[in-house]
N, C-alpha and C positions, 0 to 999 in steps of 0.2 A: 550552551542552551540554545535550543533549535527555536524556531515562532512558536511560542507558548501556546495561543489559541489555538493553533489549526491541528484537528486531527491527525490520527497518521495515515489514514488513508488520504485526505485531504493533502497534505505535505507532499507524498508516494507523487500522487495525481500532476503537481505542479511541477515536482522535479523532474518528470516525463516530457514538460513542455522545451522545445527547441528553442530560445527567443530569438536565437538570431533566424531561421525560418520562419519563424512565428505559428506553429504547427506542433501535434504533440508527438513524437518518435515510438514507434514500434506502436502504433494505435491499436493494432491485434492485439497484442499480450499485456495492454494499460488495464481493461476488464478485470484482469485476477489479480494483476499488481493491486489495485486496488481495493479488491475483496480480503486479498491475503492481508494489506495493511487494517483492514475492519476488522478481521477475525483474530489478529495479535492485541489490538488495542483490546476488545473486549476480555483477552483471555488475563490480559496484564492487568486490568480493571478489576478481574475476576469474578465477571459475569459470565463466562463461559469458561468450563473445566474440561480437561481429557480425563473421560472414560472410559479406556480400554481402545483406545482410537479417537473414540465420538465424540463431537464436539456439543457439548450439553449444560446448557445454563444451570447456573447454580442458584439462584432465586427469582421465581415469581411475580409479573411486572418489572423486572430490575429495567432501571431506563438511566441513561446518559446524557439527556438533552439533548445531543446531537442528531439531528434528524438520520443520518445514515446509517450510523451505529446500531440505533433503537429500531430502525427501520432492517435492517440484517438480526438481529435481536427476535424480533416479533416474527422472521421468517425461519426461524431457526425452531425457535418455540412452539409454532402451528405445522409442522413438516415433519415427518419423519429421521427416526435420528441416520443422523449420516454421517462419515468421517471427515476428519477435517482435508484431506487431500478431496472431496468432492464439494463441500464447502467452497473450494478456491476458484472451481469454474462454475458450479452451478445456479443459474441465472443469476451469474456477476454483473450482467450490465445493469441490475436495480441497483444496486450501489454506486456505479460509475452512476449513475444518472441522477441519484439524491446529491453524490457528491458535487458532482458541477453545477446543481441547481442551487447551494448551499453556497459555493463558490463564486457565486454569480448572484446572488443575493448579499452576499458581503463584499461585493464589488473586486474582485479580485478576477471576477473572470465577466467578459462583456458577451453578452446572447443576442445572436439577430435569429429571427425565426423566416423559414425557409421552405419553401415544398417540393419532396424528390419529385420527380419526374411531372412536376408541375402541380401537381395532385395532392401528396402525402405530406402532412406540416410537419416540420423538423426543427431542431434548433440547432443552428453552429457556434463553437462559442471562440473568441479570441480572450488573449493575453491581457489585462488590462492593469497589472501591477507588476510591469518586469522586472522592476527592480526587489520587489518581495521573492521573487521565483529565484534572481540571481545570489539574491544574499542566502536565500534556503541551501542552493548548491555550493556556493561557497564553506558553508558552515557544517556541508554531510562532506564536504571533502577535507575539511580540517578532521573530521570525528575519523575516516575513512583512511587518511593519512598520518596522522597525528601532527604535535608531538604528544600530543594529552594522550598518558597511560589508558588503555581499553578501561581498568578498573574503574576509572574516573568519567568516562562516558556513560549517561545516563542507558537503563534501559529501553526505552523509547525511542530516543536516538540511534543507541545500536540495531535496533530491530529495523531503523530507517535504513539504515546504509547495508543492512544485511540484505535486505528483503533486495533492494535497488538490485544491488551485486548478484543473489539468485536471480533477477529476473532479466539480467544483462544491457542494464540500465544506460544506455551509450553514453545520454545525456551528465551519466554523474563520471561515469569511467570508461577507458574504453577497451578492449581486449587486451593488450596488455598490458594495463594497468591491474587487470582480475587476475591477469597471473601473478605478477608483482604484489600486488596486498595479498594474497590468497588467504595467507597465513594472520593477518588481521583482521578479515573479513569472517573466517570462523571464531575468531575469539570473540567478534561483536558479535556473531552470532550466538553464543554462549552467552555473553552479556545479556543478551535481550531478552533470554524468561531464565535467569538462574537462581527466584525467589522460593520455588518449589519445584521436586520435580516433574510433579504432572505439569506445570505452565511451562517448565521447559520442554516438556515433551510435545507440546502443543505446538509453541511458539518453533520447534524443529519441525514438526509433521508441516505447518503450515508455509517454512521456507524451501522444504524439499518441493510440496505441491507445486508452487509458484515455477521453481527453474523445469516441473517436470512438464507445465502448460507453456511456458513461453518455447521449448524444445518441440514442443509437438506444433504449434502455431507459427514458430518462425518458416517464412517463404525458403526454396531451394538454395542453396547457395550463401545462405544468410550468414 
């Protein structure tokens, strides 16, 4: 069992962080990692359903408490409907930015505030629980590696390490390691919406979207 509390896009976001640099890796393509972990968690919640594609809440008001969630929720809900591969980039940085400010509110992440070019307020945030971040990876790479049979990995957890691995997560694995699990990495990903099949269809649209945004966003030679 991965940290109970923390969301999955919430968890996504940490595993992203470097702590031996103290910096978070691939900062470009953490945006959708992090959208894509918002748009699993609600589909697995089962506040958000696949329609023919489209990612479309399934009751009125439905809320989570989680400021991020509900806060992707109520944009979802006022917007026109849209597929969930568009979903995974479309203004993903309001979730990156509930998420870190949520994270930083529970002290797991420390905010100093900043102004670009002297001018513009900004916030930077550091590490501030590395030992929470280390035990997080630790624990997506026993699920990622085993020996715990895939059947016995929660779905939430699988959707962690699947999403990570679509989005070429350095931090939890590194290129050849994604070849070497390949064949585990889909079966989590199967794990991770196999309660019906519209949520797996969901929870697939929404892992393809992730590896097809970090491919388009990763710099030359990457």
């Amino acid at each position: 069992m991965l940290n109970g509390p923390l969301s999955l896009p919430a968890r996504l976001y940490l595993l992203a962080w470097d702590t031996t640099k103290g910096k978070v890796t691939a900062a470009s393509q953490v945006p959708h990692l992090v959208r894509a972990g918002a748009l699993t968690e609600l589909a697995q919640r089962g506040l958000l359903a696949d329609a023919d594609g489209v990612a479309t809440p399934t009751t009125p008001d439905g809320r989570t408490g989680d400021p991020a969630l509900d806060g992707l929720l109520e944009l979802v809900e006022e917007s026109r409907p849209h597929k969930w591969k568009t979903w995974v980039t479309l203004r993903a940085r309001i979730t990156l930015d509930a998420v870190e400010a949520q994270l930083a509110a529970d002290g797991y992440l420390r905010a100093e505030k900043t102004r670009v070019l002297g001018v513009f307020p900004s916030v930077d945030y550091e590490i501030d629980r590395v030992a929470v971040v280390e035990g997080l990876r630790e624990e997506a790479r026993l699920a990622l590696t085993g020996p715990v049979p895939v059947e016995e990995v929660s779905a939430r957890d699988a959707a962690l390490v699947s999403l990570a691995a679509a989005a070429e997560l350095r931090t939890l694995l590194s290129a050849e390691e994604r070849r070497r699990y390949e064949a585990r990495v889909a079966a989590l990903a199967e794990r991770s919406g196999p309660a019906a099949p519209t949520l797996h269809q969901a929870v697939q649209e929404v892992r393809s979207a992730v590896a097809a945004a970090v491919t388009m966003t990763a710099p030359p030679g990457d």
